[in-house]
C-alpha positions in Angstrom: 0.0 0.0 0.0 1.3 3.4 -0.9 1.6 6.6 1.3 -0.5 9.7 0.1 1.9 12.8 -0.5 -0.6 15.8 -0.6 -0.1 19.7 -1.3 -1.9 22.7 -2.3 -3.4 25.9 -1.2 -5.6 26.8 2.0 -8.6 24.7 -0.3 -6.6 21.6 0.6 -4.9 22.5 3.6 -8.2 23.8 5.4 -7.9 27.3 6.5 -10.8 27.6 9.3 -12.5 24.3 8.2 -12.9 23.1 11.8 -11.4 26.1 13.5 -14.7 26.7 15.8 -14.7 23.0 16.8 -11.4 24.0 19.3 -12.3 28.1 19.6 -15.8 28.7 19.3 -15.0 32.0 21.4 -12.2 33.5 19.2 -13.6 35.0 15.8 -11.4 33.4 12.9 -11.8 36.2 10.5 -11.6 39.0 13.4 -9.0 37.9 15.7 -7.0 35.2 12.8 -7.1 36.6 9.6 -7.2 40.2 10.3 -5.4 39.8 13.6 -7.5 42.5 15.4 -7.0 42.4 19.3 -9.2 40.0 21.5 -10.5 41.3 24.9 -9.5 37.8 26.5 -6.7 36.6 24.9 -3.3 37.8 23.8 -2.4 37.7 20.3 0.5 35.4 21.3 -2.0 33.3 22.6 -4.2 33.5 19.5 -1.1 32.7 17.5 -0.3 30.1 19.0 -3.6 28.5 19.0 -3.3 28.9 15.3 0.2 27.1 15.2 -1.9 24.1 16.9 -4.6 23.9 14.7 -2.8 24.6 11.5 -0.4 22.1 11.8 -2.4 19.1 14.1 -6.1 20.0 14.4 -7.0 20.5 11.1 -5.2 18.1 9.6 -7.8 15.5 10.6 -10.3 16.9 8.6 -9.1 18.7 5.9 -8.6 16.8 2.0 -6.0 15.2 3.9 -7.5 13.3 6.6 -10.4 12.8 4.8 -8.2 11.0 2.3 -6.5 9.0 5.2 -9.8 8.3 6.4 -11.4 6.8 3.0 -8.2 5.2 1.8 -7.1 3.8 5.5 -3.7 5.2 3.8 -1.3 7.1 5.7 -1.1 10.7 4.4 1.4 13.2 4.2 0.5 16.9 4.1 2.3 19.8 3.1 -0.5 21.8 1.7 -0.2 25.3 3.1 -2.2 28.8 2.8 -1.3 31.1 0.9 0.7 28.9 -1.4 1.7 29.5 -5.2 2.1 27.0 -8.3 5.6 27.7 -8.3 5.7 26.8 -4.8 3.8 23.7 -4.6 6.5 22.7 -7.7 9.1 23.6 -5.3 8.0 22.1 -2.2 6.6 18.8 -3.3 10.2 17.5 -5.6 11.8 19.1 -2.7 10.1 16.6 -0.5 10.6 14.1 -2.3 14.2 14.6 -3.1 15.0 13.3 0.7 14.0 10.1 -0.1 15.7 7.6 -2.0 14.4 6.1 -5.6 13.3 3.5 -4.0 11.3 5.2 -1.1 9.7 7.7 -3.5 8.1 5.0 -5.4 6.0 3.8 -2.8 4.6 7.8 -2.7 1.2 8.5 -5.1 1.5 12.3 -5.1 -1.9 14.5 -5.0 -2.0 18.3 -5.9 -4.4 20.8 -6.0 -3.1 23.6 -8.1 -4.2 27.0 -7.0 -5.1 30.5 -8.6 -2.7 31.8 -11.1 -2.0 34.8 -10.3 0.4 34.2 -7.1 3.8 34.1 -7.6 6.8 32.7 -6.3 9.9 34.8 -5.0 13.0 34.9 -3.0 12.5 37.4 0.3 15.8 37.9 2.0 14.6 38.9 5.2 13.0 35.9 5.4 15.6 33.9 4.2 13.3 32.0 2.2 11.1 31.6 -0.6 7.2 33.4 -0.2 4.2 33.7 -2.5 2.9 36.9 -3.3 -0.1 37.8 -4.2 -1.9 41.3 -5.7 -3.1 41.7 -2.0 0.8 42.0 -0.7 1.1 45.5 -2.9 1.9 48.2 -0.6 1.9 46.2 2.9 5.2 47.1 4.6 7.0 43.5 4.7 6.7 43.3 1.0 7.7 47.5 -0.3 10.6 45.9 -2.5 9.0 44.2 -4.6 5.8 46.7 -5.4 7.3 46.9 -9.0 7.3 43.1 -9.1 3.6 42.6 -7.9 2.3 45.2 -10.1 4.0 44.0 -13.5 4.4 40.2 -13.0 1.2 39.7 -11.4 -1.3 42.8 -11.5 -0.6 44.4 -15.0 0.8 41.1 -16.4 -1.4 39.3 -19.6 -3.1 36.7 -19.0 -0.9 34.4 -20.9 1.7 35.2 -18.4 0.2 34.0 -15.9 -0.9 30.8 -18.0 2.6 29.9 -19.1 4.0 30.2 -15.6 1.1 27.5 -14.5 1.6 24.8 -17.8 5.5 25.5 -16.8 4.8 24.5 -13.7 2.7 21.6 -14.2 4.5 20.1 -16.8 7.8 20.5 -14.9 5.8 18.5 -11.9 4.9 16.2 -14.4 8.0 15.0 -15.5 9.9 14.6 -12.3 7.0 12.4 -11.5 7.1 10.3 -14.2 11.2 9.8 -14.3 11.1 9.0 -10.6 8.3 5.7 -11.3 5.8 8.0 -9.1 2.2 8.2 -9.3 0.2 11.0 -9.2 -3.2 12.9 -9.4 -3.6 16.6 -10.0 -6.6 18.8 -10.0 -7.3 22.5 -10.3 -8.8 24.0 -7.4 -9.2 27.6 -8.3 -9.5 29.3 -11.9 -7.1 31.8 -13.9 -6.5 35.6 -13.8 -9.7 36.4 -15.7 -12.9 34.0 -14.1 -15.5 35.8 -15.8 -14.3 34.8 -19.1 -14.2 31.7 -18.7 -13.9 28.6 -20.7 -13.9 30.8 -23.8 -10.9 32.7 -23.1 -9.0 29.9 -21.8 -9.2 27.9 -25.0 -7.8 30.7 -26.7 -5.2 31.6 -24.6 -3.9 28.0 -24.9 -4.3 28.5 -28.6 -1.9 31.1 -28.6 0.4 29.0 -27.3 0.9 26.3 -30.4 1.5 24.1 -28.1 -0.6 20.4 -28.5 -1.3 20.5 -25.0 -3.4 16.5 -24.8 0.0 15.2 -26.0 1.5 17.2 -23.4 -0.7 16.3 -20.2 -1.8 13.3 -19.7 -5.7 13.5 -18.5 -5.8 10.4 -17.3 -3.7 11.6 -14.3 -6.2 14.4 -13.6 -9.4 14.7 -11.3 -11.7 16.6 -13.8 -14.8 18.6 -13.0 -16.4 18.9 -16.4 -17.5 17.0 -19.8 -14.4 18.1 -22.5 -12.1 16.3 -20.8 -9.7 19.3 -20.7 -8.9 19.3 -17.0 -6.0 21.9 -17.1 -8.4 23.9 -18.3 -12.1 24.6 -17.4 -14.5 24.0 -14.6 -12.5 23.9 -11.8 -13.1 22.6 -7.5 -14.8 25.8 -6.7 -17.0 25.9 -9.4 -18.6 22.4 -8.4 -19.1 23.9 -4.8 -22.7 25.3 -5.5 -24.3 25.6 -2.3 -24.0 27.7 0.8 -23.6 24.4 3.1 -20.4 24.4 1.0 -18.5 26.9 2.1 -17.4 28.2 5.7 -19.3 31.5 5.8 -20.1 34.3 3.7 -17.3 35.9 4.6 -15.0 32.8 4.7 -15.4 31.4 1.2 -13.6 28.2 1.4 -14.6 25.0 1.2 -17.1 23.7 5.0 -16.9 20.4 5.7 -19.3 18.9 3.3 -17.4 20.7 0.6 -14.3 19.0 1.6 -15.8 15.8 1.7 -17.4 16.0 -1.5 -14.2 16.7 -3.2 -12.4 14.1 -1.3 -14.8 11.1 -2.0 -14.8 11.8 -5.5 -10.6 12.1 -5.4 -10.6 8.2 -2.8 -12.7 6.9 -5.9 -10.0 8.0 -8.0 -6.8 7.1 -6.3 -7.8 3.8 -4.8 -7.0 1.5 -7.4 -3.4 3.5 -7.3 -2.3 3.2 -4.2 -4.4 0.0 -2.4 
């Protein structure tokens, strides 16, 4: 039986999925997200509260336990918030690099590839690698690269932001396939432009005279519509139709019944793979 090696954005790694289970009294979106100051607790309690449930708590329910759960598999999960395409590229060969051939073998690798308009870059005081998004422009931590998030992700075409994704999917791809491991992909959220849809995505990959069937292999993807085109298209939020689906109104990611509807149709997938 194979191990399940999962990444992706806060869609697969949970954000406040089951955040009010464990703090019912501590306002996700308030005191988490936009970190205002609680009248009990200290916001180095609050953060570390979040530390727990980020890395333990929700990990029991999110596409990852769900997954463990369905597939009585044992599941590894590095899906993190905030992240970009070129990061889950990054993170998931760089986990698998500390293994040996042999080891990464016995790995079936899921990812759920997120919006396209984050993008990967190296922060020095960091020290390390961090997605930015069109919401970093102008916040303090981030003033050096302003230029950078207004002309590589803002002002950029569309087909720049396209490219980057195929460049990173393909590159995924093929490290996948060289190293004998198996693998499942999806899209979880849509390209630069939504509104225009299918339409516009068709074209864009037009422009890029590139035979993109021979390129991906479909077979290898969890699809969410009929053409059978699932690097393009109808993507995981688009199949989430129903206010039971998501957190809150103001919390637009994937409840608990949205997690486990993408999750049983992704166990039906995998299971011949990995059992």
């Amino acid at each position: 039986m194979k191990k399940i090696l999962i990444n992706g954005c806060s869609f697969t790694a949970g954000d406040a999925l089951t955040w009010k289970n464990y703090h019912p009294d501590i306002d996700w979106m308030k005191y988490v997200f936009h970190r205002k100051l609680h009248p009990v607790y200290s916001s180095k309690q609050i953060q570390q509260y979040y530390t727990d449930y980020k890395d333990t708590l929700r990990k029991k329910d999110n596409v990852g336990g769900q997954l463990s759960k369905l597939l009585n598999v044992e599941v590894i999960d590095i899906a993190e918030d905030g992240s970009s395409n070129d990061i889950l590229t990054l993170k998931t060969i760089s986990f698998l690099e500390k293994l040996s051939p042999e080891e990464r073998k016995n790995y079936h690798v899921c990812v759920g590839w997120t919006e396209l308009t984050r993008r990967m870059v190296w922060l020095p005081d960091l020290n390390d690698f961090f997605s930015l998004h069109h919401s970093h422009l102008n916040q303090p931590t981030f003033r050096d690269r302003n230029e950078f998030i207004k002309e590589v992700i803002i002002s950029a075409p569309d087909e720049d932001h396209y490219v980057n994704f195929f460049s990173n999917v393909f590159f995924l791809q093929c490290y996948l396939k060289l190293n004998n491991i198996s693998y499942t992909f999806w899209r979880t959220l849509g390209g630069p432009s939504p509104a225009a849809g299918r339409y516009n995505e068709q074209n864009i990959v037009k422009n890029m005279h590139l035979q993109h069937d021979k390129i991906f292999d479909n077979a290898d993807w969890l699809s969410f519509d009929k053409y059978n085109q699932p690097w393009i298209g109808d993507v995981w939020w688009n199949v989430l139709t129903q206010h039971k689906h998501f957190i809150s109104v103001e919390n637009p990611h994937p409840s608990l019944d949205g997690v486990i509807q993408l999750s049983t149709r992704l166990a039906d997938k995998i299971r011949p793979l990995v059992q």
